[in-house]
C-alpha positions as CSV (number, residue, x, y, z in Angstrom):
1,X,0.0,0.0,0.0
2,X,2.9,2.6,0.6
3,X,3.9,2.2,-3.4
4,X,0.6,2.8,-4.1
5,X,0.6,6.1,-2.0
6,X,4.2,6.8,-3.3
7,X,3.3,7.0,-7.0
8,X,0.8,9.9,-7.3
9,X,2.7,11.9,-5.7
10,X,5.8,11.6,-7.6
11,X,3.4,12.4,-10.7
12,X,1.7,14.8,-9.3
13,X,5.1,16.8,-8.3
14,X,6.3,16.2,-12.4
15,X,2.9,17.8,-13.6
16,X,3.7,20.5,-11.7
17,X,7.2,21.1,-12.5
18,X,6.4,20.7,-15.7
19,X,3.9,23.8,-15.4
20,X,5.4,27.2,-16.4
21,X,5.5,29.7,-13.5
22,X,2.5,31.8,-12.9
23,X,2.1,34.9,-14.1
24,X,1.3,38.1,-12.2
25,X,-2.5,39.2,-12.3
26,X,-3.6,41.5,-14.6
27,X,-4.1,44.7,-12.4
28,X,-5.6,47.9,-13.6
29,X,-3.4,51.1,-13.8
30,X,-1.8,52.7,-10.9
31,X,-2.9,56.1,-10.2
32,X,-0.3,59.4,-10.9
33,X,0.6,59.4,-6.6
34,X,0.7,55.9,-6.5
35,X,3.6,55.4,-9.8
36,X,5.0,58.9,-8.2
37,X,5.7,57.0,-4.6
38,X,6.8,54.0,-6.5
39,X,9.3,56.0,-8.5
40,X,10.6,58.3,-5.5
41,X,10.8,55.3,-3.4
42,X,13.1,53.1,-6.4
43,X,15.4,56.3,-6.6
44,X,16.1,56.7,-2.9
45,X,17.0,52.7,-2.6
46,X,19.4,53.2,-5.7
47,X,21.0,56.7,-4.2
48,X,21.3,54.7,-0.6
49,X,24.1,52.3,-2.9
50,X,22.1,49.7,-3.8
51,X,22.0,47.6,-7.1
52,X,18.9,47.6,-9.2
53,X,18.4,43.8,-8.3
54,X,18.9,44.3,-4.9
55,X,16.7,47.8,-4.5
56,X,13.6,45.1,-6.3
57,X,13.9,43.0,-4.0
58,X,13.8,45.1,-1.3
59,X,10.4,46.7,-2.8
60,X,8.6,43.3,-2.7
61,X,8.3,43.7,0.8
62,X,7.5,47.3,1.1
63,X,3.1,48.9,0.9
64,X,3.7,50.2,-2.7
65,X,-0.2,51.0,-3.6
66,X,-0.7,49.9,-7.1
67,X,1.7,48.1,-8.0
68,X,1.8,44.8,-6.3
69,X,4.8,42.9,-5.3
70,X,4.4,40.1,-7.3
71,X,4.9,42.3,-10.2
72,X,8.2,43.5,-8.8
73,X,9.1,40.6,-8.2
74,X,8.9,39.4,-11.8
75,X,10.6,42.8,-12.5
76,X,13.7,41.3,-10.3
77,X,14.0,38.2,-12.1
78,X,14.5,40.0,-15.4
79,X,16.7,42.3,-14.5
80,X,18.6,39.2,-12.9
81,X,18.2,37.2,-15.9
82,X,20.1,40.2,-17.8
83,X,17.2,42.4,-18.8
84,X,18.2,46.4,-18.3
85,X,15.2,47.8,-15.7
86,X,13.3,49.8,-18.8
87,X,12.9,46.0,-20.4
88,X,12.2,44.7,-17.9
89,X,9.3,47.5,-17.1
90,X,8.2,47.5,-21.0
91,X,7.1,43.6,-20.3
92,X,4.3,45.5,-18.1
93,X,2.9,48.6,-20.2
94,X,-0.8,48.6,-18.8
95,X,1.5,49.9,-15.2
96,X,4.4,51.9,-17.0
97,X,3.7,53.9,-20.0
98,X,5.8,54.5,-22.9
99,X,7.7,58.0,-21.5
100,X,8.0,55.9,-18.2
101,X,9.7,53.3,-20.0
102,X,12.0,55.6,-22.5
103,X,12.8,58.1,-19.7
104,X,13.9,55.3,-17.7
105,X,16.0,54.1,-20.8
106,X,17.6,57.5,-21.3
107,X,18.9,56.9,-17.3
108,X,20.3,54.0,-17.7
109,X,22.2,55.5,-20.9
110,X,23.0,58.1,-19.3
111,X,24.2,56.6,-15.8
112,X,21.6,59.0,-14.2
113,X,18.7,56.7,-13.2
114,X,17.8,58.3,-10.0
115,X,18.0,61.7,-10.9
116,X,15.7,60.7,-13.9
117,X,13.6,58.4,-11.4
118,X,13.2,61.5,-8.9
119,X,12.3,63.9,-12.2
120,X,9.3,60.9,-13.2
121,X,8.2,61.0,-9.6
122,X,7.9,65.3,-9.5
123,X,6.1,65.0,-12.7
124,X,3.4,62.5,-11.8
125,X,3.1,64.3,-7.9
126,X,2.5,67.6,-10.2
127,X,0.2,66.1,-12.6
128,X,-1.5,64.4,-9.5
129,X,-1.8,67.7,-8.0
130,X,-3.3,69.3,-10.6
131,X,-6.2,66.6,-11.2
132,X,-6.8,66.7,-7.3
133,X,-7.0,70.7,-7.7
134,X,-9.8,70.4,-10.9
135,X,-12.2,67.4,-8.6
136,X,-11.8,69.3,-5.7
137,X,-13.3,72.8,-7.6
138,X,-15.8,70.4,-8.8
139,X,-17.0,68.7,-5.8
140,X,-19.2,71.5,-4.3
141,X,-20.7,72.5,-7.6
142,X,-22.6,68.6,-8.4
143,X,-23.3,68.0,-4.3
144,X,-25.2,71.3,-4.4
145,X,-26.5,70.4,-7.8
146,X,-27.6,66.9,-6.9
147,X,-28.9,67.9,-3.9
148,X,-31.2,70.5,-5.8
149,X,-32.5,68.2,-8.1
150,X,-32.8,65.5,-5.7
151,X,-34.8,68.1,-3.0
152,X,-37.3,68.9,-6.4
153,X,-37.6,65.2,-6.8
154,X,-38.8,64.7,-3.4
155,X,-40.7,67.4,-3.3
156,X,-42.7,66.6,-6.6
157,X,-43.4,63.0,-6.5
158,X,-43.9,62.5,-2.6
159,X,-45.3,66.2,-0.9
160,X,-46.8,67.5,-3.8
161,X,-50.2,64.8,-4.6
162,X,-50.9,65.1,-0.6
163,X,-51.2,68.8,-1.5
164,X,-53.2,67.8,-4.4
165,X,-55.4,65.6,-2.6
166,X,-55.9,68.5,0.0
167,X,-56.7,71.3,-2.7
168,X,-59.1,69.1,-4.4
169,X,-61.2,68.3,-0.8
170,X,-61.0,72.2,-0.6
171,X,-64.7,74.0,-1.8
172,X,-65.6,77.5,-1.7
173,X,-68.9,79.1,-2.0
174,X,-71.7,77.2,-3.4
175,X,-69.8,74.0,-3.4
176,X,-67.8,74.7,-6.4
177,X,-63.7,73.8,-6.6
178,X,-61.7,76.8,-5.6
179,X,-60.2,77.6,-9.3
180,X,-56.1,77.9,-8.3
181,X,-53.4,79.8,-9.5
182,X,-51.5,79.7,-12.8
183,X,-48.1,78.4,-10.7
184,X,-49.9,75.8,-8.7
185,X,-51.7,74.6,-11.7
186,X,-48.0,74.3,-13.9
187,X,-46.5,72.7,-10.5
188,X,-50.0,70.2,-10.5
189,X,-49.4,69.5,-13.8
190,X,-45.0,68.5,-13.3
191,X,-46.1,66.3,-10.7
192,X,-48.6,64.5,-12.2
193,X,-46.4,63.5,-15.2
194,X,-43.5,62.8,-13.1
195,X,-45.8,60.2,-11.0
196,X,-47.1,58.3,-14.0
197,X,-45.3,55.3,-14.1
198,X,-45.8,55.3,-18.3
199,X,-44.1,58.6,-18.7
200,X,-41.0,58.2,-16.4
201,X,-40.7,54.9,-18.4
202,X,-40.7,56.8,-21.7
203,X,-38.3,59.5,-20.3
204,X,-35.8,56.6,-19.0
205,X,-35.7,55.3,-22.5
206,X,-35.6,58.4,-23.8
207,X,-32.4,58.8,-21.8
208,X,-30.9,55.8,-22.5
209,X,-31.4,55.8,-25.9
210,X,-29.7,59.6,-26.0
211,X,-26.6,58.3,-24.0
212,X,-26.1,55.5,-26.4
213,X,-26.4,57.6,-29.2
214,X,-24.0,60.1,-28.1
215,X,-21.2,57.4,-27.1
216,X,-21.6,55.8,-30.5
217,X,-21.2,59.5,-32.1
218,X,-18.5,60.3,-29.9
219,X,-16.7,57.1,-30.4
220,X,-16.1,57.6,-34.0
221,X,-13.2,59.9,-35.0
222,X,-15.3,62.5,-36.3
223,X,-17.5,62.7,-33.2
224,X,-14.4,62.8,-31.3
225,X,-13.0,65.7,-33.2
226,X,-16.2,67.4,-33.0
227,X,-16.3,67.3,-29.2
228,X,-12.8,67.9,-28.4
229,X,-12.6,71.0,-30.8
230,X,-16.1,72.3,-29.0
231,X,-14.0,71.5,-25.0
232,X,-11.1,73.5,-26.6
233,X,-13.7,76.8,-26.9
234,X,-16.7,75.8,-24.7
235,X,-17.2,78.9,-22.5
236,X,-15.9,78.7,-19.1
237,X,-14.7,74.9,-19.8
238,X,-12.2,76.2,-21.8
239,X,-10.7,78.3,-19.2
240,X,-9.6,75.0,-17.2
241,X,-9.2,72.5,-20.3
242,X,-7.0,74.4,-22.4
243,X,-4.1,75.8,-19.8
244,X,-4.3,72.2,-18.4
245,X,-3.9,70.2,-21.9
246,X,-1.1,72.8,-22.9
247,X,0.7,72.3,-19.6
248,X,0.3,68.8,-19.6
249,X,2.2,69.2,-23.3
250,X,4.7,71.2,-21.9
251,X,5.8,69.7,-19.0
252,X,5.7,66.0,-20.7
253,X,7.9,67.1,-23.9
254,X,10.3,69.0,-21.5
255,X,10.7,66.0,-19.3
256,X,11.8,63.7,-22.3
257,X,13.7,66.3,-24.1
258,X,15.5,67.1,-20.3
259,X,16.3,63.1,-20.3
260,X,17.9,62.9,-23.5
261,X,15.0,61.1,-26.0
262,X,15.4,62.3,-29.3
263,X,12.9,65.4,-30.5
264,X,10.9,62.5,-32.9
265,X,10.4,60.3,-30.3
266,X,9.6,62.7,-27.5
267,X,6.7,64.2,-29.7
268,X,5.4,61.0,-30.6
269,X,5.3,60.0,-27.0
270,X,3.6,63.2,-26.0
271,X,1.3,62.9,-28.6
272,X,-0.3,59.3,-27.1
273,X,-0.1,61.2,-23.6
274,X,-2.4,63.9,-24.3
275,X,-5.9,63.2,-25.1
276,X,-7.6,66.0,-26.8
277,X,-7.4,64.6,-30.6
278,X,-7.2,68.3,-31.6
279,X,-3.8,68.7,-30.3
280,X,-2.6,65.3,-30.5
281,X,-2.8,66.3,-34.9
282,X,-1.5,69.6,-34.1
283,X,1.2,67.3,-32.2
284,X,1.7,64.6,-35.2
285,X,1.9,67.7,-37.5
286,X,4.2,69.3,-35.9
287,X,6.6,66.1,-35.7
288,X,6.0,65.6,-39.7
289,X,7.6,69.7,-40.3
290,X,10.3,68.5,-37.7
291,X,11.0,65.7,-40.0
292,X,11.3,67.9,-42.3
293,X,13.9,69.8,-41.3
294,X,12.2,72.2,-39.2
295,X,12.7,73.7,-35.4
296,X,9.5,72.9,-33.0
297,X,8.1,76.4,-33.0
298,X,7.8,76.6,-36.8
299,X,5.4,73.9,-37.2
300,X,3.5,74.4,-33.9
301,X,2.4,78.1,-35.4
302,X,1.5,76.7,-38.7
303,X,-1.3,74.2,-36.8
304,X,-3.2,77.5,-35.3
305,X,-3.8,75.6,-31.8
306,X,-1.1,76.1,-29.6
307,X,-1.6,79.8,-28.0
308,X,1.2,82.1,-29.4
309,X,3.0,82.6,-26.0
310,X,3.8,79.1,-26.1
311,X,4.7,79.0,-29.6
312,X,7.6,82.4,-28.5
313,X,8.6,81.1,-25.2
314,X,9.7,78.1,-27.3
315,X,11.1,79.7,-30.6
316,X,13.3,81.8,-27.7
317,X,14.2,78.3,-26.0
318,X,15.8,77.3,-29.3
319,X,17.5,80.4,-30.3
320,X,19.2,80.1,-26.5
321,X,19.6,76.0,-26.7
322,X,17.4,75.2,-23.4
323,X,14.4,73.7,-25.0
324,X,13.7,71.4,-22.3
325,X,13.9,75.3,-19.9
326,X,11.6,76.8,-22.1
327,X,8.7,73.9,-21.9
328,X,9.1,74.1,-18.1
329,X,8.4,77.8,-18.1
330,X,5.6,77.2,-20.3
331,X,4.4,74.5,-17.8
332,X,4.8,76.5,-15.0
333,X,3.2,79.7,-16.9
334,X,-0.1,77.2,-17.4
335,X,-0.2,75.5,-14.2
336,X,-0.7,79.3,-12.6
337,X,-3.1,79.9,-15.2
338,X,-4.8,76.6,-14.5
339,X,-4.9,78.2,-10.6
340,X,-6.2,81.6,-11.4
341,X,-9.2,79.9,-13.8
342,X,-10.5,77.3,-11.1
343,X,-10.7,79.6,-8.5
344,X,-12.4,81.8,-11.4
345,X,-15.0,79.3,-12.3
346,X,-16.1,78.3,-9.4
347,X,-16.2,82.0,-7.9
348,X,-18.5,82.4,-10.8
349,X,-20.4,79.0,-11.1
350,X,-21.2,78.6,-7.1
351,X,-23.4,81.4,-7.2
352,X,-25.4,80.3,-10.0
353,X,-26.2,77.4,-8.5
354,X,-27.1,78.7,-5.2
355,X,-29.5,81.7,-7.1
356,X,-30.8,78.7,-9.2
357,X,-31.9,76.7,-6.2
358,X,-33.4,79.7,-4.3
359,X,-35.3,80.4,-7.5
360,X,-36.6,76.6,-8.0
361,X,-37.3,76.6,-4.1
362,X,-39.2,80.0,-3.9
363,X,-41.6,79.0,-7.1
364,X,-42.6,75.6,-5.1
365,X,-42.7,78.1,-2.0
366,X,-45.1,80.6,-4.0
367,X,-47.3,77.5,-6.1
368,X,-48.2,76.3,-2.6
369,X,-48.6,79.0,-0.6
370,X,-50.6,80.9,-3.6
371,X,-53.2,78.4,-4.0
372,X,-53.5,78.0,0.2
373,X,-54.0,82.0,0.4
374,X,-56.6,81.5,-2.8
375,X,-58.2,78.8,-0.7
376,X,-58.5,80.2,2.4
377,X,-59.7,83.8,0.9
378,X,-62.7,81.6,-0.7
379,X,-64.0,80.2,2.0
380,X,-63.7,83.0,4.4
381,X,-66.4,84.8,2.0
């Protein structure tokens, strides 16, 4: 009986070193902080002496958030296996994007990985920044906008038909109905189609219908085109979409150029980073005239989308040989212009909202108050 017992597990331990190695799970993409902390935390192990092998390993066993250790981990035996760090990091490219990966390359060429690992982890704490800055200006705005319609909501399918029900047992003189206003009859009439079950039915696929519609429209390249061009002049919108798409240009095309990536490959790169399809052509245009022959700034006028102060603070960067200088000024020019517009906006869009509210609240106020005045006039005659 103990051959018997012996057996499967000598085939089951073949099968299974016959099995190739698991792979990590697919995760989703780390957030900008999160590949920031991952970066910042890489370049301080290297700058403390330690091989790239050895600072991996080390990171397995730290709380990186998003990026899980098993992934390092298969990073480490790449690099041990004879892989350079940016190979081993292009094996993963839903966690590090292409000017992760070729900035990283440009380090190791350049024997200044941490100082190009530090540089990644300012630009995505800076881009992180700036994304927390726009939701945060945003927040208040849709809570007191969701609250408003969710408060006319209430109010219109729950309180309003008990107020129905009581101006309707209400008589005057004679026994006849107490004829209401104008603005309870409208408000009567709102309720009363928001309550049938047939019409919010019709509206929902009315909705749903719309949304699809628009996402098909929107997926197509024209649609897209459309929509972006419309962001880039939308009043208001504009004012935080453009300075943020232009220093988001900027500041990525300075970082590669700062790194060493050739001019060609740092505009292609920038031009899969941004996602406004507007500029992304204005970007691919402007890498065709550089082909060509051609500085930056010549072909970035000729598109007619990047603003003219960018287009001079960059011609000056190439008459003086900083390039990679000048698209940080022009980063740092938009990111205060980003700044001044949010605090703009919402100085400007608050208000609206509040006075819209009060207005919506005070015509529910006056429908119902009206017709109880009306009421109560009739039948004290």
């Amino acid at each position: 009986t103990g051959g018997t017992k012996a057996k499967p597990r000598q085939s089951v331990k073949r099968a299974s070193a016959g099995r190739p190695a698991p792979r990590p799970r697919k995760i989703k993409a780390p957030k900008l902080e999160e590949l920031a902390g991952f970066s910042r935390q890489l370049a301080n192990l290297l700058n403390s002496g330690m091989t790239v092998t050895v600072a991996l390993n080390s990171m397995t066993s730290l709380e990186i958030k998003g990026i899980p250790p098993e992934l390092i981990e298969r990073m480490r035996q790449d690099v041990t296996e004879g892989k350079n760090l940016s190979a081993a990091m292009a094996v993963h490219p839903h966690i590090f994007t292409e000017m992760y990966i070729n900035l990283v390359r440009a380090g190791e060429q350049s024997g200044g990985l941490v100082d190009v690992l530090r540089r990644l982890a300012e630009h995505y704490e800076k881009f992180a920044e700036l994304r927390h800055k726009v939701t945060s200006a945003l927040v208040y705005p849709a809570f007191v906008l969701t609250v408003g319609i969710a408060m006319g909501l209430f109010f219109m399918l729950f309180m309003m038909p008990r107020f129905q029900q009581i101006f309707e047992g209400m008589t005057g003189p004679g026994g006849k109905k107490v004829e209401l206003p104008a603005a309870t009859k409208l408000l009567l009439f709102i309720s009363q189609t928001f309550s049938n079950g047939w019409v919010l039915i019709a509206l929902g696929t009315t909705l749903v219908v719309t949304v699809v519609l628009i996402q098909r429209y929107l997926a197509g390249p024209s649609g897209r085109r459309s929509f972006d061009a419309w962001l880039l002049r939308a009043p208001l919108l504009s004012r935080i979409i453009r300075p943020n798409l232009f220093g988001q240009f900027a500041s990525t095309l300075g970082a590669l150029l700062k790194n060493g990536v050739p001019v060609l490959t740092a505009l292609r790169i920038t031009e899969q980073v941004i996602s406004n399809t507007v500029i992304s052509d204005a970007i691919a245009k402007t890498r065709e005239g550089v082909t060509d022959g051609k500085t930056i700034a010549q072909p970035m006028a000729r598109s007619k989308v990047f603003p003219q102060l960018m287009v001079d603070m960059i011609h000056i960067g190439e008459q003086t040989g900083d390039v990679p200088g000048a698209l940080n000024n022009v980063a740092e020019t938009y990111e205060s212009e980003l700044n001044v517009s949010l605090r703009v906006v919402t100085t400007l869009v608050e208000p609206v909202l509040i006075v819209g509210i009060a207005l919506f609240v005070g015509f529910l106020l006056f429908a119902v108050l009206s017709a109880m005045f009306k009421i109560t006039s009739t039948i004290g005659r």
